[in-house]
C-alpha positions as CSV (number, residue, x, y, z in Angstrom):
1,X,24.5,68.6,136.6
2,X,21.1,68.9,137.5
3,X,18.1,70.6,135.4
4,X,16.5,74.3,136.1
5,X,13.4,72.2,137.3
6,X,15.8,70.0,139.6
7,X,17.1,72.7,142.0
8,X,13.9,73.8,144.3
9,X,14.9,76.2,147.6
10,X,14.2,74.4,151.1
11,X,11.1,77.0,151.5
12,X,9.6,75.6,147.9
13,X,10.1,71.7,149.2
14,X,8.0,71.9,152.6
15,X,5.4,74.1,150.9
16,X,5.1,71.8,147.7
17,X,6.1,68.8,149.5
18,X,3.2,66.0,148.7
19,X,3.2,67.7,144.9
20,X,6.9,66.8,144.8
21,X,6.5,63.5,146.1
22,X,3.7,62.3,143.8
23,X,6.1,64.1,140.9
24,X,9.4,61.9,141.7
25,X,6.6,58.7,141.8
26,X,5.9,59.3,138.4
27,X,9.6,60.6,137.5
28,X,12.2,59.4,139.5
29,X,14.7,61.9,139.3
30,X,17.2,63.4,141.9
31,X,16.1,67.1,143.4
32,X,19.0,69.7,144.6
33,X,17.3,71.3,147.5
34,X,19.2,74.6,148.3
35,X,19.3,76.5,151.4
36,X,20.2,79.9,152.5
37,X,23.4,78.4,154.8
38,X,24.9,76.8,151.9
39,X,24.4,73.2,153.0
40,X,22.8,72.1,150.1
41,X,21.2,68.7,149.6
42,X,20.1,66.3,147.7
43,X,16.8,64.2,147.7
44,X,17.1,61.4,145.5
45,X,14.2,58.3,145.9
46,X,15.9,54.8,147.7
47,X,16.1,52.8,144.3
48,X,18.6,55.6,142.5
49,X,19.6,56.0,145.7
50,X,20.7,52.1,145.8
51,X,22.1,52.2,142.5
52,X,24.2,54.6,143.2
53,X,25.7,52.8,146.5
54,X,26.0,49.8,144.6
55,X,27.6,51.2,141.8
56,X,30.2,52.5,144.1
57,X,31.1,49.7,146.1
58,X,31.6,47.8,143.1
59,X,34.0,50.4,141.2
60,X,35.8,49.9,144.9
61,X,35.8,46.6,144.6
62,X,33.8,45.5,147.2
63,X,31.3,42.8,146.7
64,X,27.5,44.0,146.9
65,X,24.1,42.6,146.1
66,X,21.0,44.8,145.5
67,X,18.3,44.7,148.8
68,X,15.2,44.5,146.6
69,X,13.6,46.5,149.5
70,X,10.5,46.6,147.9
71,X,9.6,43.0,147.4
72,X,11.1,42.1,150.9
73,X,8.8,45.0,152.4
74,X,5.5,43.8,150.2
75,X,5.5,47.0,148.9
């Protein structure tokens, strides 16, 4: 489930959008971004993002090592 402070409407992400950003820098955390059609989403950062993949292909049974995108970008 996600937090009051984890559910933001579309309208809230573009208008807050580099505020938002430099938030999930600090506090990686996923955001449910809600919209007026129903299709909601949700903006996770690419490390939970690869945890979550992994974590998935494993529990199917499907061998998987982590990118460590960062280091292999120089980031």
């Amino acid at each position: 489930m996600f937090k009051l402070g984890q559910i933001i409407t579309s309208t809230q992400l573009l208008r807050r959008y580099r505020e938002i950003l430099r938030l999930l820098e600090v506090e990686p955390q996923p955001l449910l971004i809600t919209q007026r059609n129903g299709a909601h989403m949700v903006l996770v950062n690419a490390e939970i993002f690869e945890e979550l993949t992994l974590a998935r292909l494993h529990s199917d049974g499907i061998p998987a090592q982590a990118s460590h995108f960062k280091g292999s970008l120089g980031l």
